[in-house]
BALOBA-1460 file (C-alpha; in Angstrom, 3 decimals):
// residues 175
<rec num="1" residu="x" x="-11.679" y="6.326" z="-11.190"/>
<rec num="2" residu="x" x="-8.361" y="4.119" z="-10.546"/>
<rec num="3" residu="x" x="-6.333" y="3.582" z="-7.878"/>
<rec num="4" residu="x" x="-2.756" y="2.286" z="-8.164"/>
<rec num="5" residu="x" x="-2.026" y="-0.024" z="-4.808"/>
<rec num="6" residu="x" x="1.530" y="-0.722" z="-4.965"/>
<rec num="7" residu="x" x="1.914" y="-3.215" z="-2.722"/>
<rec num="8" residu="x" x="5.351" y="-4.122" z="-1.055"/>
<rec num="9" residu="x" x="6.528" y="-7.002" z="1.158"/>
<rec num="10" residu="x" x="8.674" y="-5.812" z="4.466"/>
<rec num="11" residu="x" x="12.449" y="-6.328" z="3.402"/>
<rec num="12" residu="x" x="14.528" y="-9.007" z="5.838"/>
<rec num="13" residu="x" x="13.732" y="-9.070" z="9.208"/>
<rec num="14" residu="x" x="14.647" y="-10.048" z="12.363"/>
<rec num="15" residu="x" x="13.698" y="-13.837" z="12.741"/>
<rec num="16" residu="x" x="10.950" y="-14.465" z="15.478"/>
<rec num="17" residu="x" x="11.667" y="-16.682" z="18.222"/>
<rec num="18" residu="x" x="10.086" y="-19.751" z="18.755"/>
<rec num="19" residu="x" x="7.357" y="-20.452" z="21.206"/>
<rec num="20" residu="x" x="6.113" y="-17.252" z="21.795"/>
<rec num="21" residu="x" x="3.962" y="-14.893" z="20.205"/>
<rec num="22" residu="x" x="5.052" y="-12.581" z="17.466"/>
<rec num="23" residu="x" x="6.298" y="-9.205" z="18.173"/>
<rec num="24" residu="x" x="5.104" y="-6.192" z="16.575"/>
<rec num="25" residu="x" x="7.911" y="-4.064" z="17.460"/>
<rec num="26" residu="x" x="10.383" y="-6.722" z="15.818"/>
<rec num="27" residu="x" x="12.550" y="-4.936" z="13.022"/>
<rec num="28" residu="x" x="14.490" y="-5.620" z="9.587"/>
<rec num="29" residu="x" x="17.578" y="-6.993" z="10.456"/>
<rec num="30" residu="x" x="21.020" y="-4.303" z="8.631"/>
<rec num="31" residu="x" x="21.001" y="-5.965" z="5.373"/>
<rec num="32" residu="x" x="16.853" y="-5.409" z="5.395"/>
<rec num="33" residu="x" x="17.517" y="-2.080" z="6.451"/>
<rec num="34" residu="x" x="20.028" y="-1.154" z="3.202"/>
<rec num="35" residu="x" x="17.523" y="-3.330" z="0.887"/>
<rec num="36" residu="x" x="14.649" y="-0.969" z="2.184"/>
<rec num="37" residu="x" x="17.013" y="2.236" z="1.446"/>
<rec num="38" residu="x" x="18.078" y="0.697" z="-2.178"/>
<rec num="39" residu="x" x="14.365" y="0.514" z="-2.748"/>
<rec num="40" residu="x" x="13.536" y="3.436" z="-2.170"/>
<rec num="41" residu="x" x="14.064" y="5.098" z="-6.109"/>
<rec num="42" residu="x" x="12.213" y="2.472" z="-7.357"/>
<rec num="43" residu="x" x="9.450" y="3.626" z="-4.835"/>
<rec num="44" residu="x" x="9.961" y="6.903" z="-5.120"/>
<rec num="45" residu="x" x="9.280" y="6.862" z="-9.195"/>
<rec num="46" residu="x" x="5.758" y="5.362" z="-8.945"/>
<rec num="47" residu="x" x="5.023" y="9.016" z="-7.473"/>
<rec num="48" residu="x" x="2.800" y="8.062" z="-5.034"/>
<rec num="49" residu="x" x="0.067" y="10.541" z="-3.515"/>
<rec num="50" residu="x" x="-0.060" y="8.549" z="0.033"/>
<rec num="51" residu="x" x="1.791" y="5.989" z="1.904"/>
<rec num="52" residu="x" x="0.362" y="3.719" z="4.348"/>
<rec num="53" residu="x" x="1.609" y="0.743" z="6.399"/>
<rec num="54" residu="x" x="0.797" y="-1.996" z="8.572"/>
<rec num="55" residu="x" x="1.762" y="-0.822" z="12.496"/>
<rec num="56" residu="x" x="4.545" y="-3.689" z="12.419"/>
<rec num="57" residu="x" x="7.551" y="-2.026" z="12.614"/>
<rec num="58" residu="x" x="9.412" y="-4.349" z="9.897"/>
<rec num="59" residu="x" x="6.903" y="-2.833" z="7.505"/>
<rec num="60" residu="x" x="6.958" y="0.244" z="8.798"/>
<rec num="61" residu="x" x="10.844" y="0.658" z="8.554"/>
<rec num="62" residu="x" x="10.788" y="-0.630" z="4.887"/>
<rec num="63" residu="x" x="8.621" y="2.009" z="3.310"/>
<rec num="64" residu="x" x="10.471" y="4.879" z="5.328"/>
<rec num="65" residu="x" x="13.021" y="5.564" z="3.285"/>
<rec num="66" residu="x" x="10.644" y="6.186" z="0.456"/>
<rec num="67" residu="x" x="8.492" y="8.425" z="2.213"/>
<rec num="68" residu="x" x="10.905" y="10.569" z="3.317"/>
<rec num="69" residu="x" x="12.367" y="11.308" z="-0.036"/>
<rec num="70" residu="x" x="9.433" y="12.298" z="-0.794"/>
<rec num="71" residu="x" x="8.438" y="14.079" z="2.083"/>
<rec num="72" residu="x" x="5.491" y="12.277" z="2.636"/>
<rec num="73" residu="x" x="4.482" y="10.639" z="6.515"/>
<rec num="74" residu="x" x="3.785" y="6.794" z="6.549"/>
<rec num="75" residu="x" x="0.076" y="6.371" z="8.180"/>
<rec num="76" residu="x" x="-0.701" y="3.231" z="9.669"/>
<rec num="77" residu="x" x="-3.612" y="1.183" z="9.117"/>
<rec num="78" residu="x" x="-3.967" y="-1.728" z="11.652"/>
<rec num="79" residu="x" x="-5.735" y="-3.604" z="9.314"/>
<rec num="80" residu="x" x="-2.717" y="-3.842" z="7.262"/>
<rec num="81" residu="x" x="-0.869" y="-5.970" z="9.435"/>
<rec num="82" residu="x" x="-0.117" y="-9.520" z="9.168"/>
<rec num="83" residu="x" x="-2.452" y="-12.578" z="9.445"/>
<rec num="84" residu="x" x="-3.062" y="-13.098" z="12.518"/>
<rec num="85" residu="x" x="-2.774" y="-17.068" z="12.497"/>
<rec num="86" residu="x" x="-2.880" y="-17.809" z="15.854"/>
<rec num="87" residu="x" x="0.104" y="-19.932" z="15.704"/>
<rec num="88" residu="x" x="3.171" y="-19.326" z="17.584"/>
<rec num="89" residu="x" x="6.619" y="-19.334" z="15.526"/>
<rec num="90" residu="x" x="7.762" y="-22.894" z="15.457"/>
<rec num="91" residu="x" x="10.307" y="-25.400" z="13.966"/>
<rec num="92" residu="x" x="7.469" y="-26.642" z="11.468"/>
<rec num="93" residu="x" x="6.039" y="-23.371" z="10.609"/>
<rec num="94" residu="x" x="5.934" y="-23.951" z="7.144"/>
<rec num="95" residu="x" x="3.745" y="-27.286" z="7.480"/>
<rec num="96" residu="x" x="1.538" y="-25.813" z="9.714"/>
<rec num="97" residu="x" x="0.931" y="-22.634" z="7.324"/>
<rec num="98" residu="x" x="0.562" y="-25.161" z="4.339"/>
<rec num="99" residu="x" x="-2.391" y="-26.764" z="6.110"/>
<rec num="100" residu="x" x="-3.573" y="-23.846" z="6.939"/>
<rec num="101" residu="x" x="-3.249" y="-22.808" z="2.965"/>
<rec num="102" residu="x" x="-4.949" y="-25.826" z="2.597"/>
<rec num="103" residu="x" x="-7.709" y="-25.404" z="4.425"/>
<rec num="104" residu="x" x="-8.500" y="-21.501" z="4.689"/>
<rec num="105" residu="x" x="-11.347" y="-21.457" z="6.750"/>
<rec num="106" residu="x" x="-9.552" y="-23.001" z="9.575"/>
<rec num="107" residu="x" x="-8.702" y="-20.493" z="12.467"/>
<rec num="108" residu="x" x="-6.525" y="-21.970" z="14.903"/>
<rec num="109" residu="x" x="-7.194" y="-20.607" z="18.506"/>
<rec num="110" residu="x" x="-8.193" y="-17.329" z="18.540"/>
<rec num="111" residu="x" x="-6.261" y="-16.458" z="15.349"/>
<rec num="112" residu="x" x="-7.585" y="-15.337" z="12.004"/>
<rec num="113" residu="x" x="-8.569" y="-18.086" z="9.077"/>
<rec num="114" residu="x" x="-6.914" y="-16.691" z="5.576"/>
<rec num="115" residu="x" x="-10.254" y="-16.382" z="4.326"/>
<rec num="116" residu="x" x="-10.805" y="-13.816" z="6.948"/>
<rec num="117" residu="x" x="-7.750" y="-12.153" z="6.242"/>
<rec num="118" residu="x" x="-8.822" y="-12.537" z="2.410"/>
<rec num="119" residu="x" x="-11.884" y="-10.266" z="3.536"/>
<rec num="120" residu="x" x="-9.622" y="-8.149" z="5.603"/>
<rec num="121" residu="x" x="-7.256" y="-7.197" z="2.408"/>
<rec num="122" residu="x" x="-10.128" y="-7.121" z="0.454"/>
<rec num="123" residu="x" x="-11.456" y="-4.615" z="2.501"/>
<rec num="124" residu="x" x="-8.532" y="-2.460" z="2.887"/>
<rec num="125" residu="x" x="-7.740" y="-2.063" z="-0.910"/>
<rec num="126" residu="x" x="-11.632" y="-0.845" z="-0.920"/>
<rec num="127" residu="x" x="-10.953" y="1.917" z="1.965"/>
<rec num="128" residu="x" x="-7.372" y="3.073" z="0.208"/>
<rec num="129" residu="x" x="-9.611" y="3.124" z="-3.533"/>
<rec num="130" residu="x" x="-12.336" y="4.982" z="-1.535"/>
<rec num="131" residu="x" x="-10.122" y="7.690" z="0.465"/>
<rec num="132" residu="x" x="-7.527" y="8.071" z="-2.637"/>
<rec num="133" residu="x" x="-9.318" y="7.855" z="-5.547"/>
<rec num="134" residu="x" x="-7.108" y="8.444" z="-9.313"/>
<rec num="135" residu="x" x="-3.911" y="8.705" z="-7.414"/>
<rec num="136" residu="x" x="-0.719" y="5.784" z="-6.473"/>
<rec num="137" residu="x" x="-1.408" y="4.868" z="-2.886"/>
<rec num="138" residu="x" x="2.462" y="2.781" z="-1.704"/>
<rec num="139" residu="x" x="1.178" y="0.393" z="1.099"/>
<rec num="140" residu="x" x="4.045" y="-1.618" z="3.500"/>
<rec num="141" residu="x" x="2.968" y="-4.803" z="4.379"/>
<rec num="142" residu="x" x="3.474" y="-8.745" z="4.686"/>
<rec num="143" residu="x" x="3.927" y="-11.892" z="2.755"/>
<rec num="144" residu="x" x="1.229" y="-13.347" z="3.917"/>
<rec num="145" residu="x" x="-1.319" y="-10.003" z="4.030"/>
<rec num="146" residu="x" x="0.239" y="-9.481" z="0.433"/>
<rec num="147" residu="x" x="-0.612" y="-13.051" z="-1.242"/>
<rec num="148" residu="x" x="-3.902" y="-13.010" z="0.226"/>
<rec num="149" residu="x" x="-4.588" y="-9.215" z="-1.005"/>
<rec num="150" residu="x" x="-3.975" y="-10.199" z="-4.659"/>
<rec num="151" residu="x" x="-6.461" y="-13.100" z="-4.089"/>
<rec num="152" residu="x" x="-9.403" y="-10.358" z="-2.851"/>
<rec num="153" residu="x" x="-8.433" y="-8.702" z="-6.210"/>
<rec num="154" residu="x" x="-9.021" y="-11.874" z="-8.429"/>
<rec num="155" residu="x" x="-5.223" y="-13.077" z="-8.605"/>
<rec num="156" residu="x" x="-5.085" y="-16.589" z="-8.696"/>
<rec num="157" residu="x" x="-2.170" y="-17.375" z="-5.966"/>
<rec num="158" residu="x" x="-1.186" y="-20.070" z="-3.170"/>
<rec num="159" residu="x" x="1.015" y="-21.255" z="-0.769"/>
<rec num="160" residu="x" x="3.868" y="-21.970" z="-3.078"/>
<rec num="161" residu="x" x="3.888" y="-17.988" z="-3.870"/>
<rec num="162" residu="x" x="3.569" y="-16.659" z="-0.557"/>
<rec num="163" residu="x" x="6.751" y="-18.747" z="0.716"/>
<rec num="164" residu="x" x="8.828" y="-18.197" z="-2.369"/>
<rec num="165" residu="x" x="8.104" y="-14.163" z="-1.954"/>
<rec num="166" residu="x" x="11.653" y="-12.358" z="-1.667"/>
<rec num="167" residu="x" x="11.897" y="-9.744" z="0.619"/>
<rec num="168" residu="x" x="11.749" y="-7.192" z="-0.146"/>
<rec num="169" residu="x" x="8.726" y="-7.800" z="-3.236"/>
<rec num="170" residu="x" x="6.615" y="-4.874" z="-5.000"/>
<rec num="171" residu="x" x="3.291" y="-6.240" z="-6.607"/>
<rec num="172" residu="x" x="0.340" y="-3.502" z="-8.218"/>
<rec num="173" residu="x" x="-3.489" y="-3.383" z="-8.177"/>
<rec num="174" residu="x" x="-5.593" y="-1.242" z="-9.632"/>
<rec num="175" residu="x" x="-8.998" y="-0.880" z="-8.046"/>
């Protein structure tokens, strides 16, 4: 038995601002919005059986369109949210995630080290192969949850990948 994972990346969203903690209620921004309606076909054709999401509402609102042309609901899966780094948005975000690509067993605060969040993927790609077993499952998501999914299925992938991700991006797995 296969399952198809098609993984996408949340299309543009609003930026968050600095200092304080990440909101999961913060959405795509108009132009994400149309890019998550113009993907839709493409989404549509891999005829998926199921569509899940991470309870951000960035990811959420990006898989939407494609569930409702196909008449499908999107279920949400809180452990397909993003890494939960710990760090606030800042000015030097992208240093402080390179460390932290450099070092994945560091958790910072109460956050989540990416080889946690490794585990965390890992596990959800096991749950949606378990639950949906021969069929497409289309799964909204994060650039960071994404990279760090296609590591827990034996892609070879780093920090220069995750930041150069467009948004919206569509990757498979087949578990």
């Amino acid at each position: 038995m296969t399952t198809r994972i098609v993984l996408v990346r949340h299309a543009q969203s609003v930026p968050p601002p600095f200092g304080v903690p990440d909101d999961d209620r913060r959405p795509l921004t108009p132009a994400g919005v149309e890019a998550a309606k113009s993907l839709a076909e493409r989404l549509v054709a891999y005829e998926p059986a199921a569509v899940l999401s991470s309870p951000q509402l960035r990811a959420v609102q990006t898989v939407t369109p494609a569930a409702d042309a196909l008449g499908l609901a999107v279920t949400t899966w809180p452990e397909l949210r993003e890494w939960e780094s710990g760090l606030l948005p800042s000015a030097d975000w992208e240093d402080r995630y390179a460390r932290s690509w450099a070092h994945p067993g560091t958790a910072h605060g109460a956050g989540e080290s990416l080889d946690a969040l490794t585990s965390r993927a890992g596990k959800a790609l096991a749950r949606m192969a378990g639950e949906y077993p021969d069929v497409t499952v289309l799964v909204g998501s994060h650039g960071t949850f994404l990279t760090r999914a296609l590591i827990a299925a034996g892609c070879r992938m780093d920090w220069a990948f995750c930041r150069a991700l467009p948004m919206p991006a569509v990757y498979e797995i087949m578990r």
